[in-house]
C-alpha atoms as one frame of an Amber mdcrd trajectory, in Angstrom:
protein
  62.006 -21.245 -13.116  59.984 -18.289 -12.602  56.626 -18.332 -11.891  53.712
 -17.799 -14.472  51.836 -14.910 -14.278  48.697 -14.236 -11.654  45.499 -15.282
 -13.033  43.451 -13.010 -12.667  39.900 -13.299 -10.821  37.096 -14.186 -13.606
  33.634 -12.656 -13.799  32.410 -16.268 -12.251  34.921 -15.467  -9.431  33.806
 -11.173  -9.084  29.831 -12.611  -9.438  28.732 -15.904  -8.101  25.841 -17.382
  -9.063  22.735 -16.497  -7.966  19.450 -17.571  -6.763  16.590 -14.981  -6.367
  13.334 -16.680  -4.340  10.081 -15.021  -5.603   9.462 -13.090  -8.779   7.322
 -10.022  -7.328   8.210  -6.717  -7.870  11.173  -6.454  -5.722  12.447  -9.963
  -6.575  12.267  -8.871 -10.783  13.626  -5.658  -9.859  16.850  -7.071  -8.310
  16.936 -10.235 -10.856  17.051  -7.621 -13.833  19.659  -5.391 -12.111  22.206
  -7.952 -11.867  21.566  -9.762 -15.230  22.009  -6.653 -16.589  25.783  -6.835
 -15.212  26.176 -10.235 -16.568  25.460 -11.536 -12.770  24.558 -15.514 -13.134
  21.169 -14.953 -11.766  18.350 -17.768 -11.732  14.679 -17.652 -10.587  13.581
 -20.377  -7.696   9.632 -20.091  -7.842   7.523 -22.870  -6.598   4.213 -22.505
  -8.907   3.290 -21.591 -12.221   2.717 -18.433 -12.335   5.808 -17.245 -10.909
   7.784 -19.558 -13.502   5.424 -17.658 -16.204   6.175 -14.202 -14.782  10.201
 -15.057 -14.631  10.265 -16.111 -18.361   8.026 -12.387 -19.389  10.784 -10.713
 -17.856  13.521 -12.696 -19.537  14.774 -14.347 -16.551  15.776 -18.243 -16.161
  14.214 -20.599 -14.204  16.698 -22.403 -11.492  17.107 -25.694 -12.237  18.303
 -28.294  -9.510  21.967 -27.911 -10.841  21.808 -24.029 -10.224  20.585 -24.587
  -6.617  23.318 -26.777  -5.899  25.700 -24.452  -7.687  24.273 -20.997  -5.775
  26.779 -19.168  -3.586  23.754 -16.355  -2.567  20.191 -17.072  -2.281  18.103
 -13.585  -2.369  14.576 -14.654  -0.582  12.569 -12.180  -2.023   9.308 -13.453
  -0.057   6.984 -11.922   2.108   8.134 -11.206   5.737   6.335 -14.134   7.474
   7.376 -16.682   4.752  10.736 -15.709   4.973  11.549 -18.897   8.188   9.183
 -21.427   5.982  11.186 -20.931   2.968  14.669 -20.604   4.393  14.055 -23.960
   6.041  12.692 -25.742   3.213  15.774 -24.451   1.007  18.455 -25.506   3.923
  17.760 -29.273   2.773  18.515 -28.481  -0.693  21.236 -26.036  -0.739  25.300
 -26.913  -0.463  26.224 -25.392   3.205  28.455 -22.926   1.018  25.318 -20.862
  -0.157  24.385 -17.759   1.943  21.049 -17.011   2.556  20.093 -13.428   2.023
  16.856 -12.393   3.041  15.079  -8.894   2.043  13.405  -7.938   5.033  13.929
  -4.616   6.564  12.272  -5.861  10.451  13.695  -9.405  10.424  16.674 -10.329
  12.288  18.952 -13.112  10.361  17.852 -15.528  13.180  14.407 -15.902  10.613
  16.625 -17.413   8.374  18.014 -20.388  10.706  20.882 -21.316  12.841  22.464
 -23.791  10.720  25.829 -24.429  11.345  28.467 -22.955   8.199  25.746 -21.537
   6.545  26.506 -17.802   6.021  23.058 -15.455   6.410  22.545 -11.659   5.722
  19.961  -9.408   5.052  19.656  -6.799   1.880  17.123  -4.267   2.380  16.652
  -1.787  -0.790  15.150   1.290   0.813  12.993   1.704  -2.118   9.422   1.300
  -2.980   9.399  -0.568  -5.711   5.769  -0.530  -7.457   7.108  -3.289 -10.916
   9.766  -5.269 -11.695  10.949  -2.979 -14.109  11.736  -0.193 -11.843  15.214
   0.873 -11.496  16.901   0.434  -7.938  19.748   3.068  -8.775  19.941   6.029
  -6.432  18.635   4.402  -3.939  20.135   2.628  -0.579  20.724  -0.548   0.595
  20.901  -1.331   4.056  22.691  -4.604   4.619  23.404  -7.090   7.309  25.919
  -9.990   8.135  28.629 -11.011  10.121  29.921 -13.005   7.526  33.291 -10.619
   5.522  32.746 -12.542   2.573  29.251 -12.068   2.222  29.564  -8.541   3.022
  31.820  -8.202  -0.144  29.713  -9.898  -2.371  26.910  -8.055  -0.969  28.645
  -4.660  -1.712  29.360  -6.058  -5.156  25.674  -6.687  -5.762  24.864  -3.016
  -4.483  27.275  -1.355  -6.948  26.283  -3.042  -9.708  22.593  -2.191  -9.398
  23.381   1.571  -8.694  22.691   1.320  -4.459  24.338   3.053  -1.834  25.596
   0.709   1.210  24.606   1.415   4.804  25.294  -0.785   7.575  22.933  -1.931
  10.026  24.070  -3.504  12.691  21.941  -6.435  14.387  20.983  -5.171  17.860
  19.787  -1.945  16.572  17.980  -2.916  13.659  14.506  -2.170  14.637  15.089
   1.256  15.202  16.693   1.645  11.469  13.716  -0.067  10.224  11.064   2.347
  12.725  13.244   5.124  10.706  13.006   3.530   7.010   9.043   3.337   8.142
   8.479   6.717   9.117  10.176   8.098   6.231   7.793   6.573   3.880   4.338
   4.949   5.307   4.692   7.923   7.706   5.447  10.436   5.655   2.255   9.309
   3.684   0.486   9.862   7.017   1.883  13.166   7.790   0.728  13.764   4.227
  -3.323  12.879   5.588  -2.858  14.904   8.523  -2.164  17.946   6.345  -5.052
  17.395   3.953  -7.617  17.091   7.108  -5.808  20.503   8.162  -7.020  22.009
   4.786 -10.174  20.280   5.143 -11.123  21.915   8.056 -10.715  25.279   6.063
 -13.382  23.643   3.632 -11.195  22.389   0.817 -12.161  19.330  -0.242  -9.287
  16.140   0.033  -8.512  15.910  -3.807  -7.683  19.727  -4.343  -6.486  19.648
  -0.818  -3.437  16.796  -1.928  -3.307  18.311  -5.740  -2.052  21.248  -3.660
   0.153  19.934  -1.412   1.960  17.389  -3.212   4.187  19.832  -5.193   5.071
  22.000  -1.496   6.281  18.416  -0.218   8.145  17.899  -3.512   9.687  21.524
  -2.914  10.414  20.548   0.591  12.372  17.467  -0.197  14.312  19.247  -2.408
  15.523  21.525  -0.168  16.106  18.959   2.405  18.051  16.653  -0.829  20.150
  20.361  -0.893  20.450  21.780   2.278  20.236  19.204   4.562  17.635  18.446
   7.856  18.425  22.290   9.502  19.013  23.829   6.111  15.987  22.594   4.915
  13.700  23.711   7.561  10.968  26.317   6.606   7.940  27.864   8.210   7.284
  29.917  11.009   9.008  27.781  13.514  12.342  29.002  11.751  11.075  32.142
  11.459  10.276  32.441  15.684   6.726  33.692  14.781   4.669  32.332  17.850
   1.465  34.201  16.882   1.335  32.021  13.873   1.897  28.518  15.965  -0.702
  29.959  18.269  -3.459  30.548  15.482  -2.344  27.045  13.795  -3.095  25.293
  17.233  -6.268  26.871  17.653  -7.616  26.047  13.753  -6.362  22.512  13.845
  -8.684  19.681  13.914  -8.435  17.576  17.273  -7.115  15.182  16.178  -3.786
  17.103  13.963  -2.865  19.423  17.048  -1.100  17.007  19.104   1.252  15.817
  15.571   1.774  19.573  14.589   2.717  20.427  18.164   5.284  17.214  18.374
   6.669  18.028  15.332   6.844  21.375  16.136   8.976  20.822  18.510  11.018
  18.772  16.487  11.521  21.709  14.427  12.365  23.643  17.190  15.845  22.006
  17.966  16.351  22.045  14.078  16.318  25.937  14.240  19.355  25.670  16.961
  20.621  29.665  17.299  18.883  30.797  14.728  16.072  31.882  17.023  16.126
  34.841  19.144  16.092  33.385  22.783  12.703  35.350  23.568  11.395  33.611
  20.426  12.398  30.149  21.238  10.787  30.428  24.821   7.126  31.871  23.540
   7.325  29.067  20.997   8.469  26.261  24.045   5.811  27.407  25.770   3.017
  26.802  22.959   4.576  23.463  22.065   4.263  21.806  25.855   2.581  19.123
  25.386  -1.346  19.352  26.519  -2.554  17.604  29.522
């Protein structure tokens, strides 16, 4: 007798069901992306208001059947809540759903060390401002030892548009020092520059009006020629009498960042510089004191 054919794996199989914890921006975001690909996706809110903000968006409220049922729990809670609530779901929860957390800083030990229990992290490196923003195009830096997890992870990624990056566990507060300074410090890099014009006497609103479109430019070329591609200004250009007249106009306070980046630029220039060039500019950069 020969045998029937292979079933083949169906969509509750490809897409568990899932839990998301919290119904702020990033929590809706995520909820919405995977309904959208017919993901079984329920909302766990403890008040009101969150259950009130789930239905607006067209998303279900979890019953106590779908937390039994959940194979991934999402905690989509702020950073310090994130032990609290992964405790108080551990009594509730079958030992075969993961817990998932959203933090880019915590370490999966903030989710507990209960035995079976498989635990990851999903990071979106996106600032999301509404529920209704799309997470495509973005990254996702996720987290776990568990293989299964990771695949179902992955699955989640692809179907709301995000690219995957490993992180692994040991290093992951210097990938989150890097997420950080590529947003809340490029926003400070960003004040630093409008103090520089406002020591020429432009005021701060023309001053960012201005340079908002040069950073836009800037990450452009960076999005299409990469970090040394990208690089413009007269560090590239070896033109130390420039540096020299930047260091002397510079508030205070913005000399010491433009020199240290500065000399980050320097070693992004490589052999394009002329060695004379690169040692006048060394020797403006050293650091003061």
């Amino acid at each position: 007798m020969s045998p029937g054919p292979r079933r083949r794996a169906g969509p509750s199989t490809r897409r568990p069901p899932v839990v998301v914890v919290g119904v702020g921006r990033l929590g809706g975001a995520l909820a919405l992306a995977l309904q959208a690909k017919r993901w079984p996706v329920r909302i766990h809110s403890r008040t009101a208001a969150g259950r009130q903000r789930a239905e607006a968006l067209g998303l279900k409220a979890a019953s106590p059947a779908d937390l039994k049922r959940a194979r991934v729990v999402l905690l989509c809670v702020p950073d310090a809540s994130v032990p609290s609530v992964a405790r108080g779901l551990s009594t509730t929860l079958p030992r075969t759903a993961a817990l998932v957390h959203t933090a880019g800083a915590l370490p999966l030990d903030a989710l507990g060390t209960t035995r079976g229990r498989p635990r990851g992290s999903f990071h979106p490196l996106c600032a999301v401002s509404s529920p209704h923003d799309s997470l495509a195009g973005s990254t996702v830096a996720v987290s776990t030892p568990s293989r299964a997890l990771r695949d179902v992870l992955r699955r989640m990624a692809a179907d709301a548009g995000l690219r995957v990056i490993e992180v692994p566990e040991a290093h992951r507060a210097a990938y989150h020092a890097g997420a950080v300074l590529s947003a809340g410090g490029l926003v400070s890099l960003a004040d630093a520059a409008v103090a520089a014009l406002g020591a020429s006497g432009i005021p701060p609103a023309d001053a960012l009006a201005a340079l908002l479109p040069l950073m836009h430019s800037a990450l452009r070329g960076l999005e299409t020629r990469g970090l040394a591609g990208g690089l413009t200004g007269p560090i590239v250009r070896g033109d130390s009498g420039v540096v020299a007249a930047h260091l002397e106009a510079l508030p205070a306070d913005v000399a010491p960042l433009y020199r240290l980046l500065s000399r980050r630029a320097l070693g992004l220039a490589g052999d394009r510089l002329e060695p004379t060039s690169r040692a006048a500019l060394e020797r403006l950069l050293k650091p003061s004191g």
